[in-house]
TORKOL-4160 file (C-alpha; in steps of 0.2 Angstrom, whole numbers, padded with zeros to 4 digits, m for minus):
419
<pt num="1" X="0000" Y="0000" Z="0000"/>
<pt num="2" X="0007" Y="0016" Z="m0007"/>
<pt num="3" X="0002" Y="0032" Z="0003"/>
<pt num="4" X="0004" Y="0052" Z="0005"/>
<pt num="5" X="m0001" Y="0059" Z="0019"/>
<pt num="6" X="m0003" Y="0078" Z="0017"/>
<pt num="7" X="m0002" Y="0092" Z="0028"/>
<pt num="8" X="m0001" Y="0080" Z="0046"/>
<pt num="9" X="0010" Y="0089" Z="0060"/>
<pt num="10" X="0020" Y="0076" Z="0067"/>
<pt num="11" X="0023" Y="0074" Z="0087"/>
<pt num="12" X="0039" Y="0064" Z="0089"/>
<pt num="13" X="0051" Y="0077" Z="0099"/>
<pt num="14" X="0065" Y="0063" Z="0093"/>
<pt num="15" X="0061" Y="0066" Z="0076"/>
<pt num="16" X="0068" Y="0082" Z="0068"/>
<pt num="17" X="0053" Y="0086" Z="0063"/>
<pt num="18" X="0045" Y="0088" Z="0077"/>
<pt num="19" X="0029" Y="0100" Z="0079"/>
<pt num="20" X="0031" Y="0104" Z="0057"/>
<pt num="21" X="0017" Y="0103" Z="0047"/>
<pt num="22" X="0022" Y="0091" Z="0032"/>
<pt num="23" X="0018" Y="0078" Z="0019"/>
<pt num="24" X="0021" Y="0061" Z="0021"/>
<pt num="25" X="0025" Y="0049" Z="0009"/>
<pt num="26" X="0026" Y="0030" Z="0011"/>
<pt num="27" X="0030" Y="0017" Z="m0003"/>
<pt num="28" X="0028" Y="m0002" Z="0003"/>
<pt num="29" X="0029" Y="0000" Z="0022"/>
<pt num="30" X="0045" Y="0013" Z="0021"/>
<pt num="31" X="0045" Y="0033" Z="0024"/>
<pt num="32" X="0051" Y="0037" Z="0007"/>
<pt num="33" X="0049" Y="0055" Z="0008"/>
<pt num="34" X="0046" Y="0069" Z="0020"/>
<pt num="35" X="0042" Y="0086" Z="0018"/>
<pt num="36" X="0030" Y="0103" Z="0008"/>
<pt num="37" X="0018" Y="0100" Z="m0005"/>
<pt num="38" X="0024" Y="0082" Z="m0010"/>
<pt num="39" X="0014" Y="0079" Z="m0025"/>
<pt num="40" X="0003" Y="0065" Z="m0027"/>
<pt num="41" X="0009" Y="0051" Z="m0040"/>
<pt num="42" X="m0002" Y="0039" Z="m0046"/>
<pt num="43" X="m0004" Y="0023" Z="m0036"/>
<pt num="44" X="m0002" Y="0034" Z="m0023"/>
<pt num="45" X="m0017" Y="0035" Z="m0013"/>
<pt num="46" X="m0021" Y="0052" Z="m0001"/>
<pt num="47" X="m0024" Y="0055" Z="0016"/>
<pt num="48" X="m0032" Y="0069" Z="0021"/>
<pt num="49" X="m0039" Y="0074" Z="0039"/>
<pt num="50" X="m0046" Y="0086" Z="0049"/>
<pt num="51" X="m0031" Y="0093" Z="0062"/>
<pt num="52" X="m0021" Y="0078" Z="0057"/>
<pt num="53" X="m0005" Y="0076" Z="0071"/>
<pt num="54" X="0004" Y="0059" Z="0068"/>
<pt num="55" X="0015" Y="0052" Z="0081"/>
<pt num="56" X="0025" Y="0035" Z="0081"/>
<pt num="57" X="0013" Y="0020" Z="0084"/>
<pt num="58" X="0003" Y="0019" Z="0104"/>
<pt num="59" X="0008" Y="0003" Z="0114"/>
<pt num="60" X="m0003" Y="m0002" Z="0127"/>
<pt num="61" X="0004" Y="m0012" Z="0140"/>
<pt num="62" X="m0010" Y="m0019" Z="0149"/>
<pt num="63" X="m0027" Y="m0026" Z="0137"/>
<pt num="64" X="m0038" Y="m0041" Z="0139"/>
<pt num="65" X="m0046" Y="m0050" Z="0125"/>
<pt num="66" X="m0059" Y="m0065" Z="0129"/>
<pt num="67" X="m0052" Y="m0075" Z="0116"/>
<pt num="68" X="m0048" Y="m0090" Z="0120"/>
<pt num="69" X="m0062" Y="m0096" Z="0128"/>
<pt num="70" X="m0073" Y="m0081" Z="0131"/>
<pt num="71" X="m0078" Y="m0074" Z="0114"/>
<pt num="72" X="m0093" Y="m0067" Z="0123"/>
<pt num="73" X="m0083" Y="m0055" Z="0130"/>
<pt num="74" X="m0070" Y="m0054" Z="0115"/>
<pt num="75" X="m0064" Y="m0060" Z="0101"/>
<pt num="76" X="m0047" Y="m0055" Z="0093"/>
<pt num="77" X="m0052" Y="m0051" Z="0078"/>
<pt num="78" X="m0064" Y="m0039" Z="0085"/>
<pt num="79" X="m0052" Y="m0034" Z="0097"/>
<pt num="80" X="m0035" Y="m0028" Z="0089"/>
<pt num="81" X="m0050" Y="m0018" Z="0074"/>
<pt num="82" X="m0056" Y="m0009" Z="0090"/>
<pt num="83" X="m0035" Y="m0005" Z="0095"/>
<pt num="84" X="m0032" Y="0000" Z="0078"/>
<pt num="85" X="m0045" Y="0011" Z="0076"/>
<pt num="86" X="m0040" Y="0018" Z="0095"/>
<pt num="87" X="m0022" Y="0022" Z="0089"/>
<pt num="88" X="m0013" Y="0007" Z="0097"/>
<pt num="89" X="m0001" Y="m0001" Z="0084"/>
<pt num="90" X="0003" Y="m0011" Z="0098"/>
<pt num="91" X="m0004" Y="m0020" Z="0112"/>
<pt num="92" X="0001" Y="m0032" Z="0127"/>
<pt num="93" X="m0013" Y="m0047" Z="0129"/>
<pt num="94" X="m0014" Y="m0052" Z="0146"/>
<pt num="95" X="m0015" Y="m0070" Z="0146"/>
<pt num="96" X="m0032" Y="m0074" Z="0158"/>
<pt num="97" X="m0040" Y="m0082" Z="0144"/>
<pt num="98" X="m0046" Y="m0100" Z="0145"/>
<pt num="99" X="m0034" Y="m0109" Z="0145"/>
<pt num="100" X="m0022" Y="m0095" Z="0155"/>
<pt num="101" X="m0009" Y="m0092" Z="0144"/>
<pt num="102" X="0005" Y="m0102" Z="0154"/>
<pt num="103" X="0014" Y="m0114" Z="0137"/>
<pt num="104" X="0024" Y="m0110" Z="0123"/>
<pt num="105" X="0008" Y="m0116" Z="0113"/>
<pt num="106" X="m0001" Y="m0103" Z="0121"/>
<pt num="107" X="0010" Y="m0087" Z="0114"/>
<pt num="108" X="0009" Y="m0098" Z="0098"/>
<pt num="109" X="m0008" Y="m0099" Z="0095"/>
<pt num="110" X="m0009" Y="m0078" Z="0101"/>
<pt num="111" X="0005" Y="m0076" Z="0087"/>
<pt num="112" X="m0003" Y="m0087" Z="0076"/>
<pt num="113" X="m0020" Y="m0080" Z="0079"/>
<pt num="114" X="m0015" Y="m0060" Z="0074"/>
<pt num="115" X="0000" Y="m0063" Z="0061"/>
<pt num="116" X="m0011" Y="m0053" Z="0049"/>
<pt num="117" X="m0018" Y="m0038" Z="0058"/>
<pt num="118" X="m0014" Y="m0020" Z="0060"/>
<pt num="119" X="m0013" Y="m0021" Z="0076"/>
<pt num="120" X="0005" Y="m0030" Z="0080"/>
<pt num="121" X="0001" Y="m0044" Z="0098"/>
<pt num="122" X="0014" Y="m0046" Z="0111"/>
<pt num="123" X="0009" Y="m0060" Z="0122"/>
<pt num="124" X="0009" Y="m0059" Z="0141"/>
<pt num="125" X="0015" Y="m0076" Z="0146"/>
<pt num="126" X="0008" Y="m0080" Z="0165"/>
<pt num="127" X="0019" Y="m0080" Z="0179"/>
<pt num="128" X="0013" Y="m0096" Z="0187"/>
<pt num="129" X="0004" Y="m0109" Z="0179"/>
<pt num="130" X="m0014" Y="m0107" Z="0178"/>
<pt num="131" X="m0009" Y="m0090" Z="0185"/>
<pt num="132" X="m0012" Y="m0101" Z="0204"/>
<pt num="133" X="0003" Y="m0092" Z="0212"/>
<pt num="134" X="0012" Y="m0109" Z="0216"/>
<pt num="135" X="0021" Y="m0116" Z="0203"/>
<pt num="136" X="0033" Y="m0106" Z="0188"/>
<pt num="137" X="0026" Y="m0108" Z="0172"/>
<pt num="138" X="0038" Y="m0112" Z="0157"/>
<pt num="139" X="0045" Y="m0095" Z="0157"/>
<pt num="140" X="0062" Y="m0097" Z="0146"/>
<pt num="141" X="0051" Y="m0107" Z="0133"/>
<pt num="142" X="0037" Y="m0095" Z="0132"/>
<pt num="143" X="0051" Y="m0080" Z="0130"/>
<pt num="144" X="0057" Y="m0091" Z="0113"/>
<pt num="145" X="0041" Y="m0092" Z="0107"/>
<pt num="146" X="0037" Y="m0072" Z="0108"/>
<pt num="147" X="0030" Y="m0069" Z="0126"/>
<pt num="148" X="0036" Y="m0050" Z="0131"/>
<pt num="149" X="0032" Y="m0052" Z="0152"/>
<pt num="150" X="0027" Y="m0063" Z="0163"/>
<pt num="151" X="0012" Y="m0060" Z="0176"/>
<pt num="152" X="m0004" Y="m0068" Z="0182"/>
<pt num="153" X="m0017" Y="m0053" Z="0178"/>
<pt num="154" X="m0022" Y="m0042" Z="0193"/>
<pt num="155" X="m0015" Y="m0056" Z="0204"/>
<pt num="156" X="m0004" Y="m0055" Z="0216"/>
<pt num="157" X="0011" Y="m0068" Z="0221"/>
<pt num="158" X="0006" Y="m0073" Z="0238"/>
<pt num="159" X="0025" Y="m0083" Z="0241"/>
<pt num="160" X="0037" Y="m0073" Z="0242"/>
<pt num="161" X="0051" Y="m0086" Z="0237"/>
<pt num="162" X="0041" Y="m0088" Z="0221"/>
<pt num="163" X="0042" Y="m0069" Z="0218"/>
<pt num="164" X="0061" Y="m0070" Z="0222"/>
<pt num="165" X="0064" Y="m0088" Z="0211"/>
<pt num="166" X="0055" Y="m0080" Z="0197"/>
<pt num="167" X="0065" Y="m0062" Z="0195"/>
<pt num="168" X="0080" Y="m0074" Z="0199"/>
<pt num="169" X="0075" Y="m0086" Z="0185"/>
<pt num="170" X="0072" Y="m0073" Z="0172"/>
<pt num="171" X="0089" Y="m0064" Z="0170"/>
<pt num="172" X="0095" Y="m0077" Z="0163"/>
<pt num="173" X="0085" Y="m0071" Z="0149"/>
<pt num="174" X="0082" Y="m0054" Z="0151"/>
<pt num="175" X="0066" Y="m0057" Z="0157"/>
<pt num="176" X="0054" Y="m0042" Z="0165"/>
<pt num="177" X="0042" Y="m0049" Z="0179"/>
<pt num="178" X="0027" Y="m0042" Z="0180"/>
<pt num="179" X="0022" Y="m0037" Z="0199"/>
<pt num="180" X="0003" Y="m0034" Z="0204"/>
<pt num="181" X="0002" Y="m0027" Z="0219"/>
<pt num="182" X="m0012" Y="m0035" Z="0229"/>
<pt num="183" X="m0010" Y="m0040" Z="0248"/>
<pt num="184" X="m0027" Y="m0052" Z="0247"/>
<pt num="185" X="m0028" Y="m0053" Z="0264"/>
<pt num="186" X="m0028" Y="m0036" Z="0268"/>
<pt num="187" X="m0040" Y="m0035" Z="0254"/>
<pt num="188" X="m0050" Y="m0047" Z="0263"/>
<pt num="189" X="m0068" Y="m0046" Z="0256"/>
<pt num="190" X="m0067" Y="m0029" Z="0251"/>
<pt num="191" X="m0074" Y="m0023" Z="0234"/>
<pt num="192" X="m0070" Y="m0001" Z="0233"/>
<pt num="193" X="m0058" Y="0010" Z="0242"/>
<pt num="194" X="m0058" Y="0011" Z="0262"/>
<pt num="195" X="m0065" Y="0028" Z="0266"/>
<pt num="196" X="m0076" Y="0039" Z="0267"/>
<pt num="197" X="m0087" Y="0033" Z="0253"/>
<pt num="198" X="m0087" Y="0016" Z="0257"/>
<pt num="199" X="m0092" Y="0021" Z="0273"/>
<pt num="200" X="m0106" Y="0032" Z="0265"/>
<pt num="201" X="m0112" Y="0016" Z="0256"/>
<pt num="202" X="m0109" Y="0001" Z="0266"/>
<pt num="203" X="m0096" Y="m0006" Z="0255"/>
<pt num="204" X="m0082" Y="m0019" Z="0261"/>
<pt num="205" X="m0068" Y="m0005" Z="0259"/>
<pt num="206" X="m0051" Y="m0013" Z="0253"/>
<pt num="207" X="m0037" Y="m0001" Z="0262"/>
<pt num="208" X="m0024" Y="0007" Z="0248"/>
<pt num="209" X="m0011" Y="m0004" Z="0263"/>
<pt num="210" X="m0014" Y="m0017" Z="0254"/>
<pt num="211" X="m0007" Y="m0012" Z="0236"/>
<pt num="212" X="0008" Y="m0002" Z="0247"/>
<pt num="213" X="0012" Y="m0015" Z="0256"/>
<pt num="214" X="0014" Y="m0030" Z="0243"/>
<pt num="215" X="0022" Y="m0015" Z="0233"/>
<pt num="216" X="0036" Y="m0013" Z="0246"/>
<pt num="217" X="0038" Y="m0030" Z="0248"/>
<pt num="218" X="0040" Y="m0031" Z="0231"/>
<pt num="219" X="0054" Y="m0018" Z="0231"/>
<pt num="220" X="0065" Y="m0027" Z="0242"/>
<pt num="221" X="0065" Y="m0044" Z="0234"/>
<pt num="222" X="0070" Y="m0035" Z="0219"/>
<pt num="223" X="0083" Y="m0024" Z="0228"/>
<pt num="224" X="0091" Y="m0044" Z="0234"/>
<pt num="225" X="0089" Y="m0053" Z="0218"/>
<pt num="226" X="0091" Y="m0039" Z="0203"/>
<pt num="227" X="0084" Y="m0042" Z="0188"/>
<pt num="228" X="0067" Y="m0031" Z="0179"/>
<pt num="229" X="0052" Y="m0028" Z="0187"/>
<pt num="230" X="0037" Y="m0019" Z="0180"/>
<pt num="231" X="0022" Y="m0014" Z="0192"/>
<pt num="232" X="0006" Y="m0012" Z="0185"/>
<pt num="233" X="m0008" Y="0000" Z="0189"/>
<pt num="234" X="m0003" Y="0007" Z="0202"/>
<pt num="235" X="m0016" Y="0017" Z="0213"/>
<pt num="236" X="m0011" Y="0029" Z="0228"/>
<pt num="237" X="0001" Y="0043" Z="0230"/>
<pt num="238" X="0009" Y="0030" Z="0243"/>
<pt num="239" X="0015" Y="0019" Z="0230"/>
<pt num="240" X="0023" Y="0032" Z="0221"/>
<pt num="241" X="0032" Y="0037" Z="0233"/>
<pt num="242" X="0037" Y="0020" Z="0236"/>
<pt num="243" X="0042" Y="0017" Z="0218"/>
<pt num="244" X="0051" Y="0035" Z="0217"/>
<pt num="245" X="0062" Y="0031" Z="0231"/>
<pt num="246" X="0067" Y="0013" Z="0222"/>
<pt num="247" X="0072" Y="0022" Z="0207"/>
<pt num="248" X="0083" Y="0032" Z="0215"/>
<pt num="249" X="0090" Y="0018" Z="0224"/>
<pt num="250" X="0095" Y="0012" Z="0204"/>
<pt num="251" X="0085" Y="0000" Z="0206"/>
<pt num="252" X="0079" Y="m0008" Z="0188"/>
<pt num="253" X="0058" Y="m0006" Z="0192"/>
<pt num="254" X="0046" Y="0003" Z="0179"/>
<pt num="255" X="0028" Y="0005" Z="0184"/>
<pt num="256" X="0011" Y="0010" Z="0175"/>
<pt num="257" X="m0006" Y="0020" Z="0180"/>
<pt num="258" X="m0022" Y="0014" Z="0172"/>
<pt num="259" X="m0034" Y="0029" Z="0162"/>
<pt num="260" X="m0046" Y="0027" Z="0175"/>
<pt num="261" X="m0036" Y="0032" Z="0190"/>
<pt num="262" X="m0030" Y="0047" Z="0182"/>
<pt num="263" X="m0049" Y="0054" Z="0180"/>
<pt num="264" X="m0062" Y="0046" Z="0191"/>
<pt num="265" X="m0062" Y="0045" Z="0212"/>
<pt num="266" X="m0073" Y="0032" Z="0223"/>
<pt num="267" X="m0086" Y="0047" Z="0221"/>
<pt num="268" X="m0092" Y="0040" Z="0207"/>
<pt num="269" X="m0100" Y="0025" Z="0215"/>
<pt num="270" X="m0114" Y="0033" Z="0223"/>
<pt num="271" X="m0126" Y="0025" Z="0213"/>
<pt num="272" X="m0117" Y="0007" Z="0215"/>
<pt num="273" X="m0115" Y="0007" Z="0196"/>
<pt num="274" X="m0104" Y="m0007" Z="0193"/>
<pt num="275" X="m0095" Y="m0001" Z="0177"/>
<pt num="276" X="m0084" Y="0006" Z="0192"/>
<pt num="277" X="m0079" Y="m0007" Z="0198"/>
<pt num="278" X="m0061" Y="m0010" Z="0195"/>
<pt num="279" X="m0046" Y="m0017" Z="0201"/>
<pt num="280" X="m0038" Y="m0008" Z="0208"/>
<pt num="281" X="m0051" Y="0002" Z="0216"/>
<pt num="282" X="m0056" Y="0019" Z="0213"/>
<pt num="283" X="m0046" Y="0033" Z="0223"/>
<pt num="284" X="m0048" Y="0048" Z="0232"/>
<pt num="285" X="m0044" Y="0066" Z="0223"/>
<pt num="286" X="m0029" Y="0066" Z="0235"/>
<pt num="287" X="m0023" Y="0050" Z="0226"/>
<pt num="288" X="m0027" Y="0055" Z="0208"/>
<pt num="289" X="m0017" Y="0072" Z="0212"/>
<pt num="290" X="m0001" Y="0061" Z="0216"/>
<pt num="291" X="m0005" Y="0049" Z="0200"/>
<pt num="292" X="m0004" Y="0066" Z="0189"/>
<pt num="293" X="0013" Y="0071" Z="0196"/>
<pt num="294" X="0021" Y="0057" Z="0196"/>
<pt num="295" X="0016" Y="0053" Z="0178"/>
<pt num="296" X="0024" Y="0073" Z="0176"/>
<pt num="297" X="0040" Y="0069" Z="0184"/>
<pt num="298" X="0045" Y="0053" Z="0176"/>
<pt num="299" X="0040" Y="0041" Z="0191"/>
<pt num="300" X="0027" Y="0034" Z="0181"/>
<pt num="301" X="0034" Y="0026" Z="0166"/>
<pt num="302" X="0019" Y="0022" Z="0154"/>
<pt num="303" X="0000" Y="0023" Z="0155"/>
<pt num="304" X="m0012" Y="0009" Z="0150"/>
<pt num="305" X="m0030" Y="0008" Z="0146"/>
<pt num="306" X="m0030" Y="m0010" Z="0158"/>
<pt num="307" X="m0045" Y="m0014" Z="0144"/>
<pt num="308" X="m0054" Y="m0027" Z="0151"/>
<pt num="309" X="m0071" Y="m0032" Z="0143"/>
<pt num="310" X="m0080" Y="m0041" Z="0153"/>
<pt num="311" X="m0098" Y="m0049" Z="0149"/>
<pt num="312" X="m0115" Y="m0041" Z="0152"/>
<pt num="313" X="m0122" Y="m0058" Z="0164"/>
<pt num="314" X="m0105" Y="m0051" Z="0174"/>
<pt num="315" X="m0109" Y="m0034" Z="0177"/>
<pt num="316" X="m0125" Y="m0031" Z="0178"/>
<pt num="317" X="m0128" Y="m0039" Z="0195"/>
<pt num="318" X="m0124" Y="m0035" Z="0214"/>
<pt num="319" X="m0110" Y="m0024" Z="0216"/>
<pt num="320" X="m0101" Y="m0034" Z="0229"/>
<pt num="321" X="m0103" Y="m0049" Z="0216"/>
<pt num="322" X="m0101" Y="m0040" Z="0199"/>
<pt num="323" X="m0083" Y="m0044" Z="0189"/>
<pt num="324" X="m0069" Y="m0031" Z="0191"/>
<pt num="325" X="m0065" Y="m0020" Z="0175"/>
<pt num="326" X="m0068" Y="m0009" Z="0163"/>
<pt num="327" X="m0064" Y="m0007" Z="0143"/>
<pt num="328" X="m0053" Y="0005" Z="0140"/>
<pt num="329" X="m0047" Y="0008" Z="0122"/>
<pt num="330" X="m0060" Y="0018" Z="0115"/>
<pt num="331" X="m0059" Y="0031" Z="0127"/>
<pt num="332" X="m0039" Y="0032" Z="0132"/>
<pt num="333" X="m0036" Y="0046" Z="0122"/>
<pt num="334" X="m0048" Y="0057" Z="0124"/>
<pt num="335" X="m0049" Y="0055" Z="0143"/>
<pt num="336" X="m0030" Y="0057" Z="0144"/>
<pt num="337" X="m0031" Y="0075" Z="0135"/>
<pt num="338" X="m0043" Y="0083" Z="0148"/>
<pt num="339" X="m0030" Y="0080" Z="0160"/>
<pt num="340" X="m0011" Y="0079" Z="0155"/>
<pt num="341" X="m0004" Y="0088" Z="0137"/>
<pt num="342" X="m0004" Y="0083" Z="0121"/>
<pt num="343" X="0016" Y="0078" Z="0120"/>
<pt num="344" X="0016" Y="0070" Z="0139"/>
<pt num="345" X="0001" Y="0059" Z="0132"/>
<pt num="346" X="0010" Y="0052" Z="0116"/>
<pt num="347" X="0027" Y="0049" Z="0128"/>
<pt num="348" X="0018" Y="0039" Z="0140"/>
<pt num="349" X="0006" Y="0030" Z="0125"/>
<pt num="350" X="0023" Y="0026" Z="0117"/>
<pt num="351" X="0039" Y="0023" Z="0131"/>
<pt num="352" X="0031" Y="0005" Z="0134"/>
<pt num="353" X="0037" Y="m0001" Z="0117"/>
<pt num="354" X="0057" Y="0003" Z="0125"/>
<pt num="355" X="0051" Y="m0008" Z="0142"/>
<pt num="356" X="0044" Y="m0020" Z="0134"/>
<pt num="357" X="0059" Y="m0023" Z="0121"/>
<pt num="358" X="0044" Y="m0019" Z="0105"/>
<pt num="359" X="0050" Y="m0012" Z="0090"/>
<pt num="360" X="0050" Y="0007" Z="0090"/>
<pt num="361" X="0057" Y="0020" Z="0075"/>
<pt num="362" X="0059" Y="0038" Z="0076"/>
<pt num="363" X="0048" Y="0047" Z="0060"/>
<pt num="364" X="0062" Y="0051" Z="0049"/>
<pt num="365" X="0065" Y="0046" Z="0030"/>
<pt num="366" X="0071" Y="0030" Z="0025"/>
<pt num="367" X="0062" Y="0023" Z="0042"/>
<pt num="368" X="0047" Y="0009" Z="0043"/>
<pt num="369" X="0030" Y="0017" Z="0042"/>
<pt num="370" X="0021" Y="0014" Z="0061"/>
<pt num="371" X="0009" Y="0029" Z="0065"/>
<pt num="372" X="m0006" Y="0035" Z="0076"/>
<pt num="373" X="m0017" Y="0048" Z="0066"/>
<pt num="374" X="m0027" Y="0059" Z="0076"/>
<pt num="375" X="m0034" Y="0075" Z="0080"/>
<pt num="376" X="m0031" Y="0081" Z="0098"/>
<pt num="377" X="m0043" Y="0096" Z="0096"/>
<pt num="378" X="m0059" Y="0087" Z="0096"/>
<pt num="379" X="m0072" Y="0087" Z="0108"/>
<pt num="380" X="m0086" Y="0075" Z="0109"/>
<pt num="381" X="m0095" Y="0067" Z="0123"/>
<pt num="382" X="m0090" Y="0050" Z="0123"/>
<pt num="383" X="m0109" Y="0037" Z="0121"/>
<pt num="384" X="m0110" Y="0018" Z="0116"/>
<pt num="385" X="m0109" Y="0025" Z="0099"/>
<pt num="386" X="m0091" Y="0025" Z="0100"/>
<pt num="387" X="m0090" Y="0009" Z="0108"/>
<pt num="388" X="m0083" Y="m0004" Z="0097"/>
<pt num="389" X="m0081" Y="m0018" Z="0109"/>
<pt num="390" X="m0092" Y="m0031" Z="0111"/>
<pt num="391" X="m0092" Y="m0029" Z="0129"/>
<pt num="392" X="m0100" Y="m0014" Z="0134"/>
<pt num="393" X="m0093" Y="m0010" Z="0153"/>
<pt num="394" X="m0085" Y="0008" Z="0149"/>
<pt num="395" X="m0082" Y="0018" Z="0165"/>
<pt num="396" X="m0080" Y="0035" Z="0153"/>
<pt num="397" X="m0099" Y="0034" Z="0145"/>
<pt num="398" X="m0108" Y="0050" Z="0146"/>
<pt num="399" X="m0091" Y="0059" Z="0152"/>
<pt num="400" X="m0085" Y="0074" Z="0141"/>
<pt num="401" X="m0068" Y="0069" Z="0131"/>
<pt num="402" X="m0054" Y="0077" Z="0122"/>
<pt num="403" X="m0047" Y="0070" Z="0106"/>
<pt num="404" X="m0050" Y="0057" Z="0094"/>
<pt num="405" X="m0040" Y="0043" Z="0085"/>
<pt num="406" X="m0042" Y="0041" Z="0069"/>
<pt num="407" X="m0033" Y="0026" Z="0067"/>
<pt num="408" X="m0016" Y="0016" Z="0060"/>
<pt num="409" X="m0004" Y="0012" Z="0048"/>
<pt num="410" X="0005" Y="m0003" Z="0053"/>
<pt num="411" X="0011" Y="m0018" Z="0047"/>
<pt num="412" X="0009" Y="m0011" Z="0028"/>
<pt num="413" X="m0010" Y="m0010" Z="0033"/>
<pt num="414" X="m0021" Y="0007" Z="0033"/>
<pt num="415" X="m0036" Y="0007" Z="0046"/>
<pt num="416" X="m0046" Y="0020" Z="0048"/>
<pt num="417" X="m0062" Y="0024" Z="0058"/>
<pt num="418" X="m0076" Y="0027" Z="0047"/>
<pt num="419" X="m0084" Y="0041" Z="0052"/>
């Protein structure tokens, strides 16, 4: 596919064109040309946007499809097409499908699966096998076959030795560990933030101690065995702290914050909605003001939309009973906008790809073509018309939003959100 972009403002600040408005030409997967009024050659087809900002391709670290074994929720195909037309070029699958992702054949079939998408998959290979926080999975041979991570999904690893083994185990390798950071019995039966609101509503409150705690714990088996470790979602202005004070220890930890908990407190569970309902919990404004500036200063390396479709029969029910999650993709962008700039957004939608050892190219001639097209000006409320999931659980419907995706190019393939 032969294409010209024209008149796109590119956001790259490692490219030298950085913040220019130019034209774009790409011949078979490869940045051919760049600069003014390029003119269009035949078998060239145009691209012309409203506002159009191109920045090197988003990663998301953290997103769950169904497949395999719960294509009520998700399927891939349906899955990456929502990403692309999101702006991710690409995506870490979590591996809490059916069967957990826990073999070699897992990452394969994954591989297998989206070896012809837009969208590029880098599997998540579970921690533990059947993600039961007991035994090591077959970490070295899921790293051949193209796992990126290891972690069991918004689980935390109860055994500290097997914490220690595993961040042992992986160096061999250059393995990164992923860390959740869950105390489950602080936890206990809790389902939304101890406080106030819980208290307002009668709600088992689960105290931010228990992400801190496992957090620290966390910390000091890595401070003992060395190795990567990356911490997911973190929630409260504690566990900053805790992860600001480990990086200036040097030691080797990376840490992400879910949309969500940059945008919404437990206040929004007054109505016992269950599309809140995440894990981790909802925060207090006091927590979301310490997510922002450590997502300012560095401390928090990447962002993720944690998408995580889950099924209609397992949200719409009791509150206490109702699954964790929400999806995520759709909305990212947008909600990120209305709360961070335009250049801190693409940095922390695009950094993962460096910690996650994914592919990455600066936008310069001669380079491989992998863009986001988008327009961060617009302004739209975001409805279940811009839902493209099959699942419909979106924490951000009916919230006001900044900036839209338009979609890809990737992989030599074009996708674009019909509009």
């Amino acid at each position: 596919m032969n294409l010209l972009f024209k008149n796109a403002i590119i956001i790259d600040k490692h490219s030298q064109y950085n913040n220019k408005a130019v034209d774009i030409k790409v011949e078979a997967g490869i940045i051919k040309q760049i600069g003014n009024n390029i003119t269009a050659v035949p078998h060239f087809e145009v691209i012309e946007l409203e506002n159009l900002h191109i920045s090197r391709g988003w990663f998301d670290s953290s997103v769950s499809f169904g497949e395999p074994g719960y294509e009520d929720r998700e399927t891939l195909a349906n899955g990456l097409n929502t990403a692309a037309i999101s702006g991710f070029t690409n995506v870490a699958v979590q591996p809490n499908g059916n069967p957990i992702t826990d073999t070699q054949a897992d990452i394969h079939f994954l591989l297998g699966k989206a070896s012809n998408t837009a969208t590029s998959v880098h599997p998540i290979g579970a921690l533990t096998k059947g993600s039961n926080g007991s035994d090591i999975a077959e970490l070295f041979d899921m790293k051949n076959a193209g796992a990126v991570a290891f972690g069991d999904y918004n689980k935390a690893i109860p055994d500290a030795n097997i914490a220690k083994i595993a961040l042992q185990y992986v160096q061999d390798f250059d393995g990164l560990v992923i860390a959740y950071a869950q105390d489950d019995k602080i936890k206990g039966k809790g389902v939304v933030h101890e406080g106030a609101v819980s208290t307002r509503l009668g709600l088992k409150g689960i105290p931010a101690l228990a992400e801190e705690l496992q957090i620290a714990r966390n910390l000091f088996l890595l401070e003992y065995t060395g190795g990567k470790m990356h911490i997911p979602t973190i929630s409260t202005a504690k566990s900053v702290q805790l992860v600001k004070e480990a990086k200036a220890k040097g030691l080797n930890v990376t840490c992400s914050v879910a949309v969500h908990h940059l945008l919404l407190t437990d206040e929004v569970l007054i109505d016992f909605d269950t599309r809140y309902k995440v894990a981790p919990p909802l925060r207090p404004k006091a927590d979301i003001k310490e997510l922002i500036a450590g997502v300012l200063d560095g401390t928090i390396d990447l962002i993720t939309s944690d998408h995580n479709p889950i099924d209609i029969e397992n949200k719409k029910m009791e509150f206490d009973l109702a699954k964790d999650g929400t999806i995520g993709l759709e909305s990212a962008f947008g909600a990120l906008l209305t709360v961070l700039p335009l250049e801190m957004v693409i940095e922390k939608l695009t950094t993962g790809k460096q910690l996650f050892a994914v592919q990455d190219h600066v936008i310069g001639e001669g380079k491989p073509a992998s863009f986001t097209l988008f327009n961060p000006e617009a302004k739209y409320t975001f409805t279940k018309q811009d839902i493209l999931s099959k699942s419909k659980n979106s924490a951000f419907l009916g919230i006001e939003l900044q900036g839209k995706a338009y979609g890809i190019y990737n992989n030599g393939k074009l996708i674009l959100k019909n509009n």
